[in-house]
PyMOL Python script that loads the backbone (N, CA, C, O; Angstrom):
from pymol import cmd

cmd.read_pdbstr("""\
ATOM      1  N   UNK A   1      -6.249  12.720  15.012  1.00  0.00           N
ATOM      2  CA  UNK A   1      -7.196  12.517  16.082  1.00  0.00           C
ATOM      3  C   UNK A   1      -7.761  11.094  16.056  1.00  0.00           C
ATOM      4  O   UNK A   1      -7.728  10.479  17.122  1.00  0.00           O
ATOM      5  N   UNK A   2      -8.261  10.506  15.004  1.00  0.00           N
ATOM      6  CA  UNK A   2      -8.430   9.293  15.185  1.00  0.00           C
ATOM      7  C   UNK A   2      -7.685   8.069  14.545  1.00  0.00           C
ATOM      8  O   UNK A   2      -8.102   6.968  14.185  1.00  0.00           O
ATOM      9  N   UNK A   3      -6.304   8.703  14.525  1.00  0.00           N
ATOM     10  CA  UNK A   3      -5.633   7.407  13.741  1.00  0.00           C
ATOM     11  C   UNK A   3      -4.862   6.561  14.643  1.00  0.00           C
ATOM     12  O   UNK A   3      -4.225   6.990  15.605  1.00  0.00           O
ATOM     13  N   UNK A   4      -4.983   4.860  14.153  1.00  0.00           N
ATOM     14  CA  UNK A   4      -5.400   4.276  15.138  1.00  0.00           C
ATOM     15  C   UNK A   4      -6.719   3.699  15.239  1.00  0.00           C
ATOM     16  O   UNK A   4      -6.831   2.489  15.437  1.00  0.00           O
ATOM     17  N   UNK A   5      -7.533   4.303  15.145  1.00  0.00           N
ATOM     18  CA  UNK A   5      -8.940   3.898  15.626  1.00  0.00           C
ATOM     19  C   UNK A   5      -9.565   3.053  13.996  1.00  0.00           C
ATOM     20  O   UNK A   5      -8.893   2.935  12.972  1.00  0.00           O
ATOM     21  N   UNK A   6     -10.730   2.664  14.164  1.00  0.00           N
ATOM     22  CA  UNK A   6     -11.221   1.742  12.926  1.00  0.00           C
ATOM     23  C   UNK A   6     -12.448   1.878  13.230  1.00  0.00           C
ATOM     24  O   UNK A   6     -12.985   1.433  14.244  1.00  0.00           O
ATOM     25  N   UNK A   7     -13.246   2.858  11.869  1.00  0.00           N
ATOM     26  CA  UNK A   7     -14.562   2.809  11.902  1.00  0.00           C
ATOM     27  C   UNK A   7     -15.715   1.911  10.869  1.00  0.00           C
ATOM     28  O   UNK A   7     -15.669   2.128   9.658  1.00  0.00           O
ATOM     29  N   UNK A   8     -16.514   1.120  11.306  1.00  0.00           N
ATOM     30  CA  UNK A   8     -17.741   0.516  10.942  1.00  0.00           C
ATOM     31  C   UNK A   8     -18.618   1.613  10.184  1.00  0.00           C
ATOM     32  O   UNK A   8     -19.189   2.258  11.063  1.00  0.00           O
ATOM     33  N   UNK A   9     -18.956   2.084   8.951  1.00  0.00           N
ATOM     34  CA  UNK A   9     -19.919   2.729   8.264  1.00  0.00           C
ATOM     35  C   UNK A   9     -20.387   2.045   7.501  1.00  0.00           C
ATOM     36  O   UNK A   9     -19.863   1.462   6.552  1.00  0.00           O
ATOM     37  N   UNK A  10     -21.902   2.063   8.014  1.00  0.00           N
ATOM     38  CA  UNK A  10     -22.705   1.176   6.877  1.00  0.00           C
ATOM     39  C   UNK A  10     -23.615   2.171   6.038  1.00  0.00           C
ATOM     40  O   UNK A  10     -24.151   3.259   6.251  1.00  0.00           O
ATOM     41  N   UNK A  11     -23.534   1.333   5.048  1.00  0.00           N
ATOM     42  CA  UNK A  11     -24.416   2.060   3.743  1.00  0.00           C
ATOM     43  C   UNK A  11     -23.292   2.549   3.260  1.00  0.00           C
ATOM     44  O   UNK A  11     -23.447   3.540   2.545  1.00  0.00           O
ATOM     45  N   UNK A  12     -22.136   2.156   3.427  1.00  0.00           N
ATOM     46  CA  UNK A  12     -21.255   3.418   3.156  1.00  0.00           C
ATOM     47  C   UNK A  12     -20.641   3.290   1.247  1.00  0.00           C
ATOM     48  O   UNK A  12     -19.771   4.022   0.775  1.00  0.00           O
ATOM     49  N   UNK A  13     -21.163   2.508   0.698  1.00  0.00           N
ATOM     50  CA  UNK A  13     -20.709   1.951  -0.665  1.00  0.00           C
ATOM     51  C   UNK A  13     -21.342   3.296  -1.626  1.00  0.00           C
ATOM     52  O   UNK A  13     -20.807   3.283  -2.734  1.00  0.00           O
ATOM     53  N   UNK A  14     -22.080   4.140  -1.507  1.00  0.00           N
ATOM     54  CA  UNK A  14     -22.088   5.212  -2.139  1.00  0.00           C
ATOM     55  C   UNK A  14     -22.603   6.408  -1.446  1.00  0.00           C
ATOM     56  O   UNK A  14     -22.817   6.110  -0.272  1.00  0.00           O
ATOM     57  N   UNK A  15     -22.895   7.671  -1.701  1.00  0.00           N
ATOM     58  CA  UNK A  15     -23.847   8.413  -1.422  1.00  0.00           C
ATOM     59  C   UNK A  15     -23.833   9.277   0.033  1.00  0.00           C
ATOM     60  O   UNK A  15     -22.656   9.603  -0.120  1.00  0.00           O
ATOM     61  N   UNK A  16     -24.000   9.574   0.638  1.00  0.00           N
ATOM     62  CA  UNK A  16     -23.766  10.263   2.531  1.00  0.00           C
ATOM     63  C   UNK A  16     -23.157   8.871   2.678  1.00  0.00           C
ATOM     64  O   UNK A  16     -21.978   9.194   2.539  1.00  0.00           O
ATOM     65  N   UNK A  17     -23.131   7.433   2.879  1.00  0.00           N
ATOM     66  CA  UNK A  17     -22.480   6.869   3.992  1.00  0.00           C
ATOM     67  C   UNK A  17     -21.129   6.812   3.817  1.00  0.00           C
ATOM     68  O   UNK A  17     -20.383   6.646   4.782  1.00  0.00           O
ATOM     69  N   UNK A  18     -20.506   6.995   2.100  1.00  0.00           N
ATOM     70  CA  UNK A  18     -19.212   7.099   1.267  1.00  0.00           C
ATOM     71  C   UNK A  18     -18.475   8.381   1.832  1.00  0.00           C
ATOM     72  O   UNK A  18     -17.292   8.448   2.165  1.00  0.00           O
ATOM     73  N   UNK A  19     -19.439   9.397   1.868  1.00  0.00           N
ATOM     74  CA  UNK A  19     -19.004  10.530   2.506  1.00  0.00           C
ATOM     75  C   UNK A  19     -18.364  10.544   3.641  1.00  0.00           C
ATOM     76  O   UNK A  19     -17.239  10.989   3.869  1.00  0.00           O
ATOM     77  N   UNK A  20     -19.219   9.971   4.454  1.00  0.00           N
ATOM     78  CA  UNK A  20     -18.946   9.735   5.737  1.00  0.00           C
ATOM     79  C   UNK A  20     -17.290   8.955   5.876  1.00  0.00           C
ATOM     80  O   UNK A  20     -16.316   9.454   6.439  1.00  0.00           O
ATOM     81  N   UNK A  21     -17.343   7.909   5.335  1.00  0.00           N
ATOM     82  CA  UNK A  21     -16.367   6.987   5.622  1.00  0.00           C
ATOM     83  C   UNK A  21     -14.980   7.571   5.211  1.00  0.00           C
ATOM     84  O   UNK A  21     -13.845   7.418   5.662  1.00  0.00           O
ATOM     85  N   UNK A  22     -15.432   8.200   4.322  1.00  0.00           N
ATOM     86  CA  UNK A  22     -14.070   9.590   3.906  1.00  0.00           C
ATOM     87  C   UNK A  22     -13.881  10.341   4.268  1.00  0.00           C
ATOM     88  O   UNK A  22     -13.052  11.022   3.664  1.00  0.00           O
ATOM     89  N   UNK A  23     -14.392  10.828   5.397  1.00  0.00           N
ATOM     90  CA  UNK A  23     -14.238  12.060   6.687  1.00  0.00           C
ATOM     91  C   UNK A  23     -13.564  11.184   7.307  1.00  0.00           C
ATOM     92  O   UNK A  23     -12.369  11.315   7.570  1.00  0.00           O
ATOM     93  N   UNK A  24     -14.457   9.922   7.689  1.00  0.00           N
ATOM     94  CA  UNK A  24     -12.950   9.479   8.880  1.00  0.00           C
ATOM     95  C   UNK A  24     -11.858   8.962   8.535  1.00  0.00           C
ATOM     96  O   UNK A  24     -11.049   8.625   9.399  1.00  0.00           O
ATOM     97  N   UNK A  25     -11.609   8.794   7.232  1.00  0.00           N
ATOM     98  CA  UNK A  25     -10.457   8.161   6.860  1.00  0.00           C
ATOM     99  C   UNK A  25      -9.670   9.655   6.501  1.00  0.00           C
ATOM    100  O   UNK A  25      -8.441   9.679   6.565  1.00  0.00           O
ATOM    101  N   UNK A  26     -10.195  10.514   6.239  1.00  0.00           N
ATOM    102  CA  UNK A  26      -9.100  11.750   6.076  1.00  0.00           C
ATOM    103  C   UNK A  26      -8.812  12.008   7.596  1.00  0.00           C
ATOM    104  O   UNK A  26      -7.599  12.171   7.729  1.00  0.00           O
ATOM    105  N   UNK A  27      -9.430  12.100   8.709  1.00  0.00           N
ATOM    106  CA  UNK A  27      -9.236  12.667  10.172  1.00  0.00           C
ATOM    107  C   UNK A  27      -8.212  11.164  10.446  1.00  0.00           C
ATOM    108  O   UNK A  27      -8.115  11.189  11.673  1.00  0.00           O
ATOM    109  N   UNK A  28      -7.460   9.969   9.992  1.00  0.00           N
ATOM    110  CA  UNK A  28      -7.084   8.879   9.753  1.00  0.00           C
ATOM    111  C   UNK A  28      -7.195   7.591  10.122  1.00  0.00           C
ATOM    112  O   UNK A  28      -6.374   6.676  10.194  1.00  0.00           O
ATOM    113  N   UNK A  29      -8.514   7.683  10.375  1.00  0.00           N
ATOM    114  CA  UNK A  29      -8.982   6.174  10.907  1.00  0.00           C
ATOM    115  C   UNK A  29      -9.026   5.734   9.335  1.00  0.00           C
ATOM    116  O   UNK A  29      -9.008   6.304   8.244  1.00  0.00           O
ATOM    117  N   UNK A  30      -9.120   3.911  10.013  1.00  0.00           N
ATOM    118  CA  UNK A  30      -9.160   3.131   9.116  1.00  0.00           C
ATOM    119  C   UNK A  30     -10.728   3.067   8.978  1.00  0.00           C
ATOM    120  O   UNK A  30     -11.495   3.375   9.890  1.00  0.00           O
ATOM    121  N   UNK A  31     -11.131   2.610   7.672  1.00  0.00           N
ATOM    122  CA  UNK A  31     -12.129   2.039   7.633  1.00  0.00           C
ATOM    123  C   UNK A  31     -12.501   1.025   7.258  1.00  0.00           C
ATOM    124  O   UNK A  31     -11.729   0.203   6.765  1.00  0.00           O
ATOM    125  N   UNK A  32     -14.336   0.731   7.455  1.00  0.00           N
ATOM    126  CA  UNK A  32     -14.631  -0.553   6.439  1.00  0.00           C
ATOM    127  C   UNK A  32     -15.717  -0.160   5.758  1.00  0.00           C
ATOM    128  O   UNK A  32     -16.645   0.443   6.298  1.00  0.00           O
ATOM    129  N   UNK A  33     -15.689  -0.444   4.624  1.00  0.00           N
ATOM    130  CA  UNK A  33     -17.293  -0.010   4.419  1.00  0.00           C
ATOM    131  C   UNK A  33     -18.262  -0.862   4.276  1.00  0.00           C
ATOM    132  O   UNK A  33     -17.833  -2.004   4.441  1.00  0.00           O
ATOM    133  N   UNK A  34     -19.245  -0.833   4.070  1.00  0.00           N
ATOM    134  CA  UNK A  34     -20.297  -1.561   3.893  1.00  0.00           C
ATOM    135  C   UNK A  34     -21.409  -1.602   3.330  1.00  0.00           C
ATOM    136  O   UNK A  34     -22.189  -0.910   3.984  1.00  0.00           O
ATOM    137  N   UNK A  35     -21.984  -2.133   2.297  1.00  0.00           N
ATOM    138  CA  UNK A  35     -23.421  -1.691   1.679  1.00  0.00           C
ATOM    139  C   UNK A  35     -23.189  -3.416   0.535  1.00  0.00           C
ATOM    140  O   UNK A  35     -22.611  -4.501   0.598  1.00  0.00           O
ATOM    141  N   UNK A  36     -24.198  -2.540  -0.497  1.00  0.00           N
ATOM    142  CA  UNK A  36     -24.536  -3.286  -1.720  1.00  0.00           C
ATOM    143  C   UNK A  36     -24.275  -2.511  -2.781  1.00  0.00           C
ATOM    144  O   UNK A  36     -24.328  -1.291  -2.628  1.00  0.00           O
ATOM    145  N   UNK A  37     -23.975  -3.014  -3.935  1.00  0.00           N
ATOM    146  CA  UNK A  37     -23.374  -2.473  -4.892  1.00  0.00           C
ATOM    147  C   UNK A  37     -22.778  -3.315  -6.141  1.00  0.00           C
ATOM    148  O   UNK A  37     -22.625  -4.536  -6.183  1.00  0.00           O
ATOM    149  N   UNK A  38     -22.443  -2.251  -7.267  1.00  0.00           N
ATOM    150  CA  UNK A  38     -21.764  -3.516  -7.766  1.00  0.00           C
ATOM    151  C   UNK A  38     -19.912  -3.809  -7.787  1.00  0.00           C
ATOM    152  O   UNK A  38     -19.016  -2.969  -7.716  1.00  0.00           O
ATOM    153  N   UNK A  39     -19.835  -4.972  -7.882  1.00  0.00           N
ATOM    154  CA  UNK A  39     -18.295  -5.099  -7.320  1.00  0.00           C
ATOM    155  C   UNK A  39     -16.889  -4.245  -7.514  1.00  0.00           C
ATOM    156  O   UNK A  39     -15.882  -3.872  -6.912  1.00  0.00           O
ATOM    157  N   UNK A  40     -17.399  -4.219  -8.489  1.00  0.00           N
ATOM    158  CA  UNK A  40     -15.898  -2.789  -9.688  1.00  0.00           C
ATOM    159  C   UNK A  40     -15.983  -1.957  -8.759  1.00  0.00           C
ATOM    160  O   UNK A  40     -15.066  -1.666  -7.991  1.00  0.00           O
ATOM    161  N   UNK A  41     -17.760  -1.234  -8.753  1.00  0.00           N
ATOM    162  CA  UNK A  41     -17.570   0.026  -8.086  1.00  0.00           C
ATOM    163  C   UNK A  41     -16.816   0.446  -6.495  1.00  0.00           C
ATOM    164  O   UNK A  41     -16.206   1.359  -5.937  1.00  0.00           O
ATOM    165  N   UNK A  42     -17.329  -0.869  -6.270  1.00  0.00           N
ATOM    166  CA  UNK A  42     -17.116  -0.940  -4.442  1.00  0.00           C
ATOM    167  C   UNK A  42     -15.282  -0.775  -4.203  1.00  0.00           C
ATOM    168  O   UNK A  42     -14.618  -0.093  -3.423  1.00  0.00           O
ATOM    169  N   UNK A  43     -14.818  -2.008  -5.565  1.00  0.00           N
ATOM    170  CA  UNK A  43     -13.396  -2.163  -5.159  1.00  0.00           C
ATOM    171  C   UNK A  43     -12.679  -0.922  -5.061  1.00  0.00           C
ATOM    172  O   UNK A  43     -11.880  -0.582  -4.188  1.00  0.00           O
ATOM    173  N   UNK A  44     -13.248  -0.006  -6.530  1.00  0.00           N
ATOM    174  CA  UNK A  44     -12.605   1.376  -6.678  1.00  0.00           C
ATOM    175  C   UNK A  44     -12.679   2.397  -5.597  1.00  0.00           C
ATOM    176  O   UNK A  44     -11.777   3.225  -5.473  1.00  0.00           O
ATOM    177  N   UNK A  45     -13.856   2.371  -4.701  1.00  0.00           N
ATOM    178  CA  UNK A  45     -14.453   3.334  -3.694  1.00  0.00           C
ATOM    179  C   UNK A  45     -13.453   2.788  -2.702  1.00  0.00           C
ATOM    180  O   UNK A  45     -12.959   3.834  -2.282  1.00  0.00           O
ATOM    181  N   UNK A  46     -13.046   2.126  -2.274  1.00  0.00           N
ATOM    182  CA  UNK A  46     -12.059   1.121  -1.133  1.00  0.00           C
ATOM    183  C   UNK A  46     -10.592   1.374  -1.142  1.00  0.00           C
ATOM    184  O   UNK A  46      -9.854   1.569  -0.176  1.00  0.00           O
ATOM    185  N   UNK A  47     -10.174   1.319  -2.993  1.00  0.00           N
ATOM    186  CA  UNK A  47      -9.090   1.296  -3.216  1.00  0.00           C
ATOM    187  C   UNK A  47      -9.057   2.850  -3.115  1.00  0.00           C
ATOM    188  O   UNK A  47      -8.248   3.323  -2.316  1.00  0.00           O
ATOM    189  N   UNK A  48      -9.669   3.510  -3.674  1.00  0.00           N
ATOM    190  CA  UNK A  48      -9.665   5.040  -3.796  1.00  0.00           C
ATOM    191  C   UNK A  48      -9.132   5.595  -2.118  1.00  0.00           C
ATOM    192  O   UNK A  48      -8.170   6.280  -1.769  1.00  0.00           O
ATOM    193  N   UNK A  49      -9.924   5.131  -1.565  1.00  0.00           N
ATOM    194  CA  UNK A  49      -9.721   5.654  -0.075  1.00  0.00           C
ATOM    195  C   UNK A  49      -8.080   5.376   0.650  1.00  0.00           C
ATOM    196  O   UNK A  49      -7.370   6.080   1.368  1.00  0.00           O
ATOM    197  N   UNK A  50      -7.913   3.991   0.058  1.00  0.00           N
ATOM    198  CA  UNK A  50      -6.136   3.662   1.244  1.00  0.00           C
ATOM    199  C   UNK A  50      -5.662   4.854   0.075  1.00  0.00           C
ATOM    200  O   UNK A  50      -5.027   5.868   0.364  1.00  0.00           O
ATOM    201  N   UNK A  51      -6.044   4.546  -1.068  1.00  0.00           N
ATOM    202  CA  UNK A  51      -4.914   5.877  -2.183  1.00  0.00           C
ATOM    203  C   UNK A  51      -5.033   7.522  -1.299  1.00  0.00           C
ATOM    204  O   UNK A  51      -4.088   8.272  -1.055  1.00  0.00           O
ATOM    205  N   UNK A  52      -6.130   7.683  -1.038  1.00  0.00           N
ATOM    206  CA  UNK A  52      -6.153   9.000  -1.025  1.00  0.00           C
ATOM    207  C   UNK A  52      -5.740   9.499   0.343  1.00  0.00           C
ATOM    208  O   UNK A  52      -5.322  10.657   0.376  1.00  0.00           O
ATOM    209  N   UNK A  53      -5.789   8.806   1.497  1.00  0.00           N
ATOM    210  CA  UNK A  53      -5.654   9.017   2.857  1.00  0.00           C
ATOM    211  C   UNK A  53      -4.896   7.992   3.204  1.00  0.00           C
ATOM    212  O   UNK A  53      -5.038   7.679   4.386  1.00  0.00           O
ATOM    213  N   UNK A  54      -4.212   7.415   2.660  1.00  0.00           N
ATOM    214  CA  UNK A  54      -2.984   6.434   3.448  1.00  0.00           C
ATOM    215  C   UNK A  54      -3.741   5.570   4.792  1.00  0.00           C
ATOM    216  O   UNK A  54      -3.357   5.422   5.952  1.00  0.00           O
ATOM    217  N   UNK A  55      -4.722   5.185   4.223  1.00  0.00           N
ATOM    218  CA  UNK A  55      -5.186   4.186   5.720  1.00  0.00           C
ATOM    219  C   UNK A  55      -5.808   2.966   5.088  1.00  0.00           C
ATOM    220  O   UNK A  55      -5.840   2.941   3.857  1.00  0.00           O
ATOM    221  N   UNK A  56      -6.345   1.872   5.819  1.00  0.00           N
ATOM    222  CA  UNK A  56      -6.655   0.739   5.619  1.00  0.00           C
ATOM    223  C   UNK A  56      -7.711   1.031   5.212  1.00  0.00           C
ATOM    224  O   UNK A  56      -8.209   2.123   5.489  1.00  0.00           O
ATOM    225  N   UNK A  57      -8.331   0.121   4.441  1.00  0.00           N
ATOM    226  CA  UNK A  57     -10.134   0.232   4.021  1.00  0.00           C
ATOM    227  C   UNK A  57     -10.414  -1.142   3.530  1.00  0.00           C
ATOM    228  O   UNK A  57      -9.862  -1.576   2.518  1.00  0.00           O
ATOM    229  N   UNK A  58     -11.335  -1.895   4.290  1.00  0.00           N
ATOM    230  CA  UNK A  58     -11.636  -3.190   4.302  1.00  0.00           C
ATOM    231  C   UNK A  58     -13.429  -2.753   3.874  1.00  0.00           C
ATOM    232  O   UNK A  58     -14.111  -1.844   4.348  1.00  0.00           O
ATOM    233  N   UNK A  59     -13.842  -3.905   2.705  1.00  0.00           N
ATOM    234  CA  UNK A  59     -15.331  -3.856   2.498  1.00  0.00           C
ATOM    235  C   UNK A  59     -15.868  -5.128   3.220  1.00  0.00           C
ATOM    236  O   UNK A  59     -15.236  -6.177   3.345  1.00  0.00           O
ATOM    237  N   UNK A  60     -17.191  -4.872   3.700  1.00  0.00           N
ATOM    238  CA  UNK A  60     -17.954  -6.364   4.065  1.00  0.00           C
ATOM    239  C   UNK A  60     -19.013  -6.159   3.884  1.00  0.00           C
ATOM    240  O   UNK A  60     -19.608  -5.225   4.422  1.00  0.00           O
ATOM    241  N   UNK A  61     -19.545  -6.988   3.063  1.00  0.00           N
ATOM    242  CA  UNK A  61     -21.265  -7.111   2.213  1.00  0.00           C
ATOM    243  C   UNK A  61     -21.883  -7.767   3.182  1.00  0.00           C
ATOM    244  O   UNK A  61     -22.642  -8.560   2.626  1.00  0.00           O
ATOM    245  N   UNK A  62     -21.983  -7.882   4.544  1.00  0.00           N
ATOM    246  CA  UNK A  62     -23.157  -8.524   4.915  1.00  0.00           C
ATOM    247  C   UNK A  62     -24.194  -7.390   5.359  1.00  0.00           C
ATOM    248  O   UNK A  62     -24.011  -6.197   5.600  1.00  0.00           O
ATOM    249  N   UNK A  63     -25.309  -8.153   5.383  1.00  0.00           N
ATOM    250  CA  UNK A  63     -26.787  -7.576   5.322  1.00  0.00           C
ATOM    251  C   UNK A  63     -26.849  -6.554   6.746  1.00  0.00           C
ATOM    252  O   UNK A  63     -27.264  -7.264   7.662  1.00  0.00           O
ATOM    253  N   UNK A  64     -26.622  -5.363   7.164  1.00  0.00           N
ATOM    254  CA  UNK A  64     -26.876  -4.900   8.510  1.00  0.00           C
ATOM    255  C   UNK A  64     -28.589  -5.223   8.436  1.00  0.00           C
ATOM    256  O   UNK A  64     -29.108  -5.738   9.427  1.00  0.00           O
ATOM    257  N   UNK A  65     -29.031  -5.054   7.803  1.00  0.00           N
ATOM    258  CA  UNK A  65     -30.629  -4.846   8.089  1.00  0.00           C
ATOM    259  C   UNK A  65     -31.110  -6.254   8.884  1.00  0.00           C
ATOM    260  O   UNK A  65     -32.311  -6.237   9.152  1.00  0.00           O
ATOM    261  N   UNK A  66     -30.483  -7.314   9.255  1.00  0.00           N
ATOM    262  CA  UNK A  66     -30.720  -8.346   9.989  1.00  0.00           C
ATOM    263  C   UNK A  66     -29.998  -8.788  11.416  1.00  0.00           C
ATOM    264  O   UNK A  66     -29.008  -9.446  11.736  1.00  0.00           O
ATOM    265  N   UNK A  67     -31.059  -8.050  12.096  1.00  0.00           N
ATOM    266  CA  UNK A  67     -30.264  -7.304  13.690  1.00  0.00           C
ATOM    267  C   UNK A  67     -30.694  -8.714  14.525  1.00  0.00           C
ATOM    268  O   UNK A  67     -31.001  -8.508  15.699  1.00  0.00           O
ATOM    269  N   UNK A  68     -30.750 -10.005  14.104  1.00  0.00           N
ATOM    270  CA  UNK A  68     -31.201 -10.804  15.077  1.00  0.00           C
ATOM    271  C   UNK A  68     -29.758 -11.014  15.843  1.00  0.00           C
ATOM    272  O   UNK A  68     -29.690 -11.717  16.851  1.00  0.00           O
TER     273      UNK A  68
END
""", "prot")
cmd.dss("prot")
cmd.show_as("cartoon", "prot")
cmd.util.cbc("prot")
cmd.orient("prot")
């Protein structure tokens, strides 16, 4: 249903937004995730995901909380 498509989840580096980003990457969108964290962990949470659902997973650390 959504493969093909590429979803934006922020916060998503642990916790509900990790969750999240692994629902849509199992339904097979790509993802990206996004948060703060520390680097090992993030790479493994990223890498874990193309391993486990065969889709893309790109991280980007910038700040959402700065909506100017």
């Amino acid at each position: 249903m959504l493969k093909g498509k590429t979803a934006l989840v922020t916060g998503s580096t642990s916790g509900i937004g990790l969750a999240i980003a692994r629902a849509y990457a199992r339904e097979g969108a790509n993802v990206v995730i996004n948060g703060f964290g520390e680097a090992d962990a993030i790479e493994q949470e990223r890498s874990g995901i193309e391993k486990d659902f065969g889709v893309k997973a790109l991280y980007s650390g910038a700040d959402m909380r700065q909506g100017r």
